[in-house]
N, C-alpha and C positions, 0 to 999 in steps of 0.2 A: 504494500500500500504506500507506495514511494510517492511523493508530491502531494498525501490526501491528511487534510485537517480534520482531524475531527475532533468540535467542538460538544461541550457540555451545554444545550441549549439553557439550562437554569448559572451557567458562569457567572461569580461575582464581579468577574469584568465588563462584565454587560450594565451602565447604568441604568436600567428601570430594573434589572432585579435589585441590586443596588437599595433604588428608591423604595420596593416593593418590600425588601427586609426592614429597612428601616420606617418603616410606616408602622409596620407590623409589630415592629420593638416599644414603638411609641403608643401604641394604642393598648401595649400591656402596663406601661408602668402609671400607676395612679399617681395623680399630681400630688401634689403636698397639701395637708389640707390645714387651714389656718382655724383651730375651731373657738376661739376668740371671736367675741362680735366687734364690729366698728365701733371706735369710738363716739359720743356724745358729746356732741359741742353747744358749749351753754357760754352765750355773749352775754358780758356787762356791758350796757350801753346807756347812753342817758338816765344814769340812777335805776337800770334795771336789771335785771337776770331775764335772759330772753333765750329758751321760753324759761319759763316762771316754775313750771313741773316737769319731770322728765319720768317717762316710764320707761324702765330698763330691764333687760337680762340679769342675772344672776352671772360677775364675772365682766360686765362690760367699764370701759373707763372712760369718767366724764374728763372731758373737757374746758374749762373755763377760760372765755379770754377779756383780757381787759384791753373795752374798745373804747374809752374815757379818757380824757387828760389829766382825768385827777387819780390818786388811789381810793381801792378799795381792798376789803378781803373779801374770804370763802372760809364762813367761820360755822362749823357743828351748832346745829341747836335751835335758840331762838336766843334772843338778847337777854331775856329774865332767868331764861334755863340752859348755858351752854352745854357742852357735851364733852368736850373736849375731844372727839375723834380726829378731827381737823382741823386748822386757824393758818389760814396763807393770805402773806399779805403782796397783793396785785399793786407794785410802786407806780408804774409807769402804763402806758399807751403801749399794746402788743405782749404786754407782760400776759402769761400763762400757768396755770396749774391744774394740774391731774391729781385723778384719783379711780382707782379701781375698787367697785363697791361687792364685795366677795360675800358677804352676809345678804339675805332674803330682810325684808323692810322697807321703812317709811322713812326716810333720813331729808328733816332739815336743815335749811342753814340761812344765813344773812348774812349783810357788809356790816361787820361792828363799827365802820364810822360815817354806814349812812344806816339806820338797823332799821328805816321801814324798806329797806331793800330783801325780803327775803325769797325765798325758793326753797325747793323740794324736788328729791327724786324718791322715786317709788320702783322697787328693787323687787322680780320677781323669779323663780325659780327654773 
């Protein structure tokens, strides 16, 4: 059989088998899966918590940003009853603070130096 080729019609030198194993590779491996919810973003703006209430997952992390030129916090509690779980103080315009709510609950909070500023998130399972 002198002069005669013969090829393996499935050769990995053949670009669409190629293409065709590696499709194949890819439709076995499962992506990564992120099982975290998105965060929660709660704007201070004009003397407000916007929005005001937040209903969450069990596990997800708020957000806060301070969109003001003046400070504020993100203080546990209510002003006559703190809590002490959190107290962040927001100095500046773009300033931020997190919080990941791990515990099922009703968790309030206010700005201790504006305290009819409050809010709440409601933390579910």
């Amino acid at each position: 059989m002198s002069g005669v080729v013969l090829r393996n019609p499935l050769s990995l030198e053949q670009p669409a088998v190629r293409s065709l194993i590696l499709v194949a590779l890819m439709a076995t491996i499962d992506p990564p899966s992120d099982s975290s919810p998105a965060p929660v973003r709660v704007e201070i703006r004009t003397f407000q918590f916007a929005p005001d209430t937040a209903r969450i997952a069990l596990g997800t992390k708020v957000v806060w940003t301070n969109q003001d030129e003046i400070e504020h916090t993100v203080t546990a509690g209510k002003p006559s009853e703190r809590e002490g779980a959190f107290n962040v103080v927001l100095k500046t315009k773009g300033a931020i603070a997190e919080r990941t709510f791990t515990t099922a609950g009703t968790f309030t909070y206010f700005c201790d130096r504006h305290q009819f500023m409050r809010g709440t998130i409601n933390v579910t399972r």
